[in-house]
N, C-alpha and C positions, 0 to 999 in steps of 0.2 A: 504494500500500500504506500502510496506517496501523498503526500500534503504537506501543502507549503504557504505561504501568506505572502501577499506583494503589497505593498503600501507607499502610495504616494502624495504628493502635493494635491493633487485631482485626479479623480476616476470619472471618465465618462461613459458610462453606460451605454449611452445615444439614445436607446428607448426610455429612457426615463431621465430625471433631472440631473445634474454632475451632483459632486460629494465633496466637500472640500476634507482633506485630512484622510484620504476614504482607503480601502484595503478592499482584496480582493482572497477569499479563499478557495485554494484548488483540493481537490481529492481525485487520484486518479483519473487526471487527465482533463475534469469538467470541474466547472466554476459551482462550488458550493454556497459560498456568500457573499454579497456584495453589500458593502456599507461604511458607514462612516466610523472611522478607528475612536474608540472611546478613552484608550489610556496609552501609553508606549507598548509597545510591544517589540521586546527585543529578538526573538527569535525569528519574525517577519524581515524579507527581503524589500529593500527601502528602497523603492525608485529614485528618490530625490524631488525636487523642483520642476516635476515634467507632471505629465498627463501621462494617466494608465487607460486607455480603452481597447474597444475592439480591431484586432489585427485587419486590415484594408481590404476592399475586394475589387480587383480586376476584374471585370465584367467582359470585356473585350482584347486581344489583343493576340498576336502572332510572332511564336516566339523564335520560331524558325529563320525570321527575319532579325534578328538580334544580332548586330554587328559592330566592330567599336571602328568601322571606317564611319564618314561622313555620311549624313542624311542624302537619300539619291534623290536629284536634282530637281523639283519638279519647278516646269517654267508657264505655265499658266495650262497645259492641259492632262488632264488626268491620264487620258489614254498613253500620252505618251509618256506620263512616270510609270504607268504599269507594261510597259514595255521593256524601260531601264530597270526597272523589279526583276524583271523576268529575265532581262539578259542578267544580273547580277546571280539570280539566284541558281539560273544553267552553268554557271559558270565555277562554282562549286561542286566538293565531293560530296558524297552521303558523308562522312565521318565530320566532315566539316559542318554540314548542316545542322546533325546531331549533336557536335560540341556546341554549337550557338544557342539550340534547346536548351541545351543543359544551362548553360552560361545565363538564357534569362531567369529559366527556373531560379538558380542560386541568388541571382542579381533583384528577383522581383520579392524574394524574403528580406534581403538587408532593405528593401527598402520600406517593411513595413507591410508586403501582401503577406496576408497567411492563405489565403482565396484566389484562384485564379481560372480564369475563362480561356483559353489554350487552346486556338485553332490550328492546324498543319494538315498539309496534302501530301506527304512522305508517306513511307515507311519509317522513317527516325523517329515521329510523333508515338508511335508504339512502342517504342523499344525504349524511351526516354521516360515518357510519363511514368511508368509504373513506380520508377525509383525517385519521382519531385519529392523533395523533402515540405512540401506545401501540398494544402490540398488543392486538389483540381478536378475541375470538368475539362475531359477532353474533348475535343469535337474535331472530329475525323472528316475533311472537305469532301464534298463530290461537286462536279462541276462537267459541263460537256456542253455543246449546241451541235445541231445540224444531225439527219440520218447517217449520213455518212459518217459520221464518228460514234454513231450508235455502240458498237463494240468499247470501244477507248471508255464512252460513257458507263457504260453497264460495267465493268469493271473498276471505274471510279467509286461505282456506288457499291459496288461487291465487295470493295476494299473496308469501306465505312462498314457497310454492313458486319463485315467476320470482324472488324475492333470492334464496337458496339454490343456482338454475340459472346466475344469470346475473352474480352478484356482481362486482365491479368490480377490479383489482388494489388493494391498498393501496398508500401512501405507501412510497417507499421507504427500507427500515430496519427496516421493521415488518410483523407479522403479521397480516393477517388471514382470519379463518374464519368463513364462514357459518353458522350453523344454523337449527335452529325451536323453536317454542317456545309448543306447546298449554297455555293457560294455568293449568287448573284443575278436578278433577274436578265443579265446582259452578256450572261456568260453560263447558265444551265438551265438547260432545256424546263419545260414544266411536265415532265413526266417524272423526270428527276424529283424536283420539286413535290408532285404527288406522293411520290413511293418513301421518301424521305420522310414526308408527315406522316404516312400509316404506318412507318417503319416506328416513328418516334411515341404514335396515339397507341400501339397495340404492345409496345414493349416497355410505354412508360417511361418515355427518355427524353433527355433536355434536347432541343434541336435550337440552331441559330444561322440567320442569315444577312448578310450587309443588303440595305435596301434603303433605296432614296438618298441615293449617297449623292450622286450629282445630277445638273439637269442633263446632261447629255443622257442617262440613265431615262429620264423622263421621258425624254426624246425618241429613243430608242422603243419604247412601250405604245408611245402616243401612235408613232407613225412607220417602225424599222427602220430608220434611217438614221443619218448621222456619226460620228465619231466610234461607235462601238459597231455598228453594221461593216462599218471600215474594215476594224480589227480582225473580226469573223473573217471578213472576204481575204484581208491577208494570210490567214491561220490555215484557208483553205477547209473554215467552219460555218459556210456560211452556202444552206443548198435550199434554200427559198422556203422551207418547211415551216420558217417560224412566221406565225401570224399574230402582230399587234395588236394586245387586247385591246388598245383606244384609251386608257384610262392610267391613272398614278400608279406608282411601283405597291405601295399602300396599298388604295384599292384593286389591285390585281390578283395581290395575296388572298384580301377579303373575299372575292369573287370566286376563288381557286380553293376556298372552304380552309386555308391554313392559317388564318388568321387567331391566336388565341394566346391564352396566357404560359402556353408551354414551350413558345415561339421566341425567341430573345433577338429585337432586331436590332442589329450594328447601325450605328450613325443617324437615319433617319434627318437626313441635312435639309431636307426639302420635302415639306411637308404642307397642304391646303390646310383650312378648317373644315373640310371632309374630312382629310386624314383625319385630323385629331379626333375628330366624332370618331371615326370608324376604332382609330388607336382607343381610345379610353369605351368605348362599348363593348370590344374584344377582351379588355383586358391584358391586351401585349403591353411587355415590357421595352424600353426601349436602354441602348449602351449608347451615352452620350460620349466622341471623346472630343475633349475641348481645345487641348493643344495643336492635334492634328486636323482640326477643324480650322481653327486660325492658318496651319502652314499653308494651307490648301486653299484658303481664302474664299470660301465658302460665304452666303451670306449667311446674316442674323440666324442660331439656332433658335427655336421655338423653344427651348426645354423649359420654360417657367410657364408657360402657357398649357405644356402637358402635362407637366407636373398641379398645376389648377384645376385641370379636368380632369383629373382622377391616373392619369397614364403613371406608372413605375418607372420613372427615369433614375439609373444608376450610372455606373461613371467604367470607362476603358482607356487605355493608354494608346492604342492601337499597334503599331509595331514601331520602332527605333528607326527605323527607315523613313518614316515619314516627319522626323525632326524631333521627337521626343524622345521621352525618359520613360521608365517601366514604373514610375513611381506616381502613385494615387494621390495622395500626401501633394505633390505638384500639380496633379489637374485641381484640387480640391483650391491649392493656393490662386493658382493661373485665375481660376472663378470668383475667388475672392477680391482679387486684384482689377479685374473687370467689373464685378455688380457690388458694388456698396452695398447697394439697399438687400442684399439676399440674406436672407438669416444664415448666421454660421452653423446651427445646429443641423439648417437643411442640408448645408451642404455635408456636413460629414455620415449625416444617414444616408446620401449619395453614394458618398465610398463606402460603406460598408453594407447594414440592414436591406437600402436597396439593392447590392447588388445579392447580397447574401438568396434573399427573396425573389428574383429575376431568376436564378440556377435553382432555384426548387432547395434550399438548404438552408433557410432563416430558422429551422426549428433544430438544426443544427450548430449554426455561429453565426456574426453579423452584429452581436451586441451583447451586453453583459447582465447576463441572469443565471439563477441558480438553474443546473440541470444543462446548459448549453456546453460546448468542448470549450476549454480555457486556450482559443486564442485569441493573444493580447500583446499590445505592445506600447510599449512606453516610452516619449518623445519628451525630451526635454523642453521647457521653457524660458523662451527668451528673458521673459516678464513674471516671474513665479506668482507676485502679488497680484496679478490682473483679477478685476472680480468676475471675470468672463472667459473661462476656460478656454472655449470654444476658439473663441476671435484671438486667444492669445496665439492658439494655436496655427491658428491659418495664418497670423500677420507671420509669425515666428519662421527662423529658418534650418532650424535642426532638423534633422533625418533621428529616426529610431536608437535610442538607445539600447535597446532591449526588445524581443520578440520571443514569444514564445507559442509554439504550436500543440497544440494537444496537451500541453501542460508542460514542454518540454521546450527547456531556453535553447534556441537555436540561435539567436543571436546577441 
């Protein structure tokens, strides 16, 4: 049996009020008590002048793209940074691929995830998760257009399929969950799409898709033309099969029956007030990421508008590739830094509870109650005395002093 006590300057729970003075008790691995320390206690491990709350959750992000060259290049259009993606990422070994998995894995714990959302279209994605010293939802891509790639495709999806059947236990201490992960209405067919969701409604699995990422994407939906009809035709994926539903990336899904709360969509950059009715009557959650939304220069995200209408906005890093950082902790600041007026409490149930709750796993972790797994991590305070935890925290510029997964300090 293990039991240990952690006590800090403030414990942020997130579903409930902070604690000034407050302590945290673990019993094999899950949080037994949370509350305010009544007298010294010297056998308790002392965080110091930081904030103890819930370890961060990555809701979106690809870890396989994790590289300490330079962000690749994008010069105002998308297609042609997923091009330079694609030449970067051909251009590597498997073992190479596999080492940068691993490298974000290790990199997205020092930074305070104990949670993370983990797309990859490998075989390294297999071989790698099982051993994440964090928990995770995998999610295994499928992706394909056009008949003629019919084979290529059905193998795409065969590959998700046998990870998702046959998945490996994780490391012990930690979570993990398979999913899938049809990548893109501009790049996988809707058959794809279909078999994905009955794959996901009859086996009870998380599934997640980037949608409404750009207008060109739009574009693409409205009428098959434009900047992604391109790419097809260069790819030699492109055999007149696909027919334009006429309508938003949003409403396509809705019309295509996959729209629901077991659906986790990426980005969601371009959104009507359809979408959002449609998004908050389904109950999809959506993975806002803010830094790689800025690099890409996207306009105005909606996220305070869905988050008012009921929609689950949680928070993604995206990948390293597109200008950022693996760390939650930073989009949480980047947002703070841009909206004044946002409550800081919202934002940090962003990073965690909502994404915790987005992956099907809030009755899991995502926030500090008795009965959840004790991850937690603890970040030093610029300003110890602030009477506002919260804002101390996102003005503040420390990284994690301390984390610990399942009950065990890993860093």
């Amino acid at each position: 049996m293990s039991v240990f006590t952690l006590h800090s300057r403030w414990v942020l729970p997130v579903s409930s009020p902070p604690i000034e003075n407050g302590r945290v008790m673990v019993r094999d691995g899950r949080i037994e008590s949370v509350q305010r320390s009544r007298s010294p206690e010297p056998a308790a491990i002392d965080c110091g002048d930081a904030v103890l709350m819930p370890g961060l959750v990555n809701a979106h992000t690809h870890l396989e793209l994790t590289d300490t060259a330079d962000p690749v290049v994008f010069d105002g259009s998308f297609v042609g940074w997923i091009r330079r993606v694609s030449r970067r990422y051909a251009q590597v070994g498997p073992e190479t691929l596999e080492a940068a998995l691993r490298a974000g894995l290790q990199r997205s714990l020092e930074v305070g995830v104990t949670l993370v959302a983990d797309i990859g279209g490998s075989p390294q994605g297999p071989r790698a998760w099982p051993d994440a010293p964090l928990n995770t939802v995998a999610f295994h891509e499928a992706l394909g257009m056009g008949r003629r790639a019919a084979e290529p495709h059905e193998r795409s999806l065969q590959a998700a399929w046998d990870w998702c059947a046959g998945a490996p236990p994780a490391r012990t201490g930690v979570v993990l969950r398979p999913g899938i992960a049809p990548h893109a209405p501009y790049s996988t067919d809707a058959e794809i799409y279909r078999r994905a969701g009955r794959l996901a409604a009859t086996r009870g699995l998380p599934w997640t898709t980037h949608v409404a990422e750009t207008p060109e994407e739009a574009r693409f939906l409205a009428d098959g033309r434009g900047p992604f009809r391109e790419l097809l035709e260069s790819l030699g994926l492109w055999d007149g099969s696909f027919r334009p539903p006429g309508c938003s990336p949003v409403a396509w899904l809705h019309r295509s029956g996959l729209l629901g709360p077991r659906v986790l969509l990426a980005h969601v950059n371009y959104a009507d007030d359809g979408d959002l009715a449609l998004l908050a009557e389904a109950g999809a959650p959506v993975a806002f990421c803010p830094r790689a939304h800025r690099f890409f220069g996207h306009a105005p995200h909606r996220w305070r508008e869905m988050l008012a209408g009921g929609v689950n906005v949680c928070l993604g890093t995206d990948s390293t590739a597109g200008g950022g950082t693996l760390s939650i902790l930073d989009e949480m600041r980047f947002l703070r830094a841009a909206r004044e007026d946002v409550d800081g409490h919202l934002l940090l149930a962003m990073g965690t509870v909502h994404g915790a709750r987005a992956l099907g796993l809030d009755e899991a972790c995502g926030t500090l109650r008795p009965g959840l797994r004790a991850d937690l991590i603890a970040v030093p305070l610029d300003d110890p005395v602030a009477s506002d935890p919260a804002e101390a925290l996102l003005r503040g510029g420390a990284g994690p002093s301390g984390v610990w997964v399942g009950g065990v300090r890993v860093v």
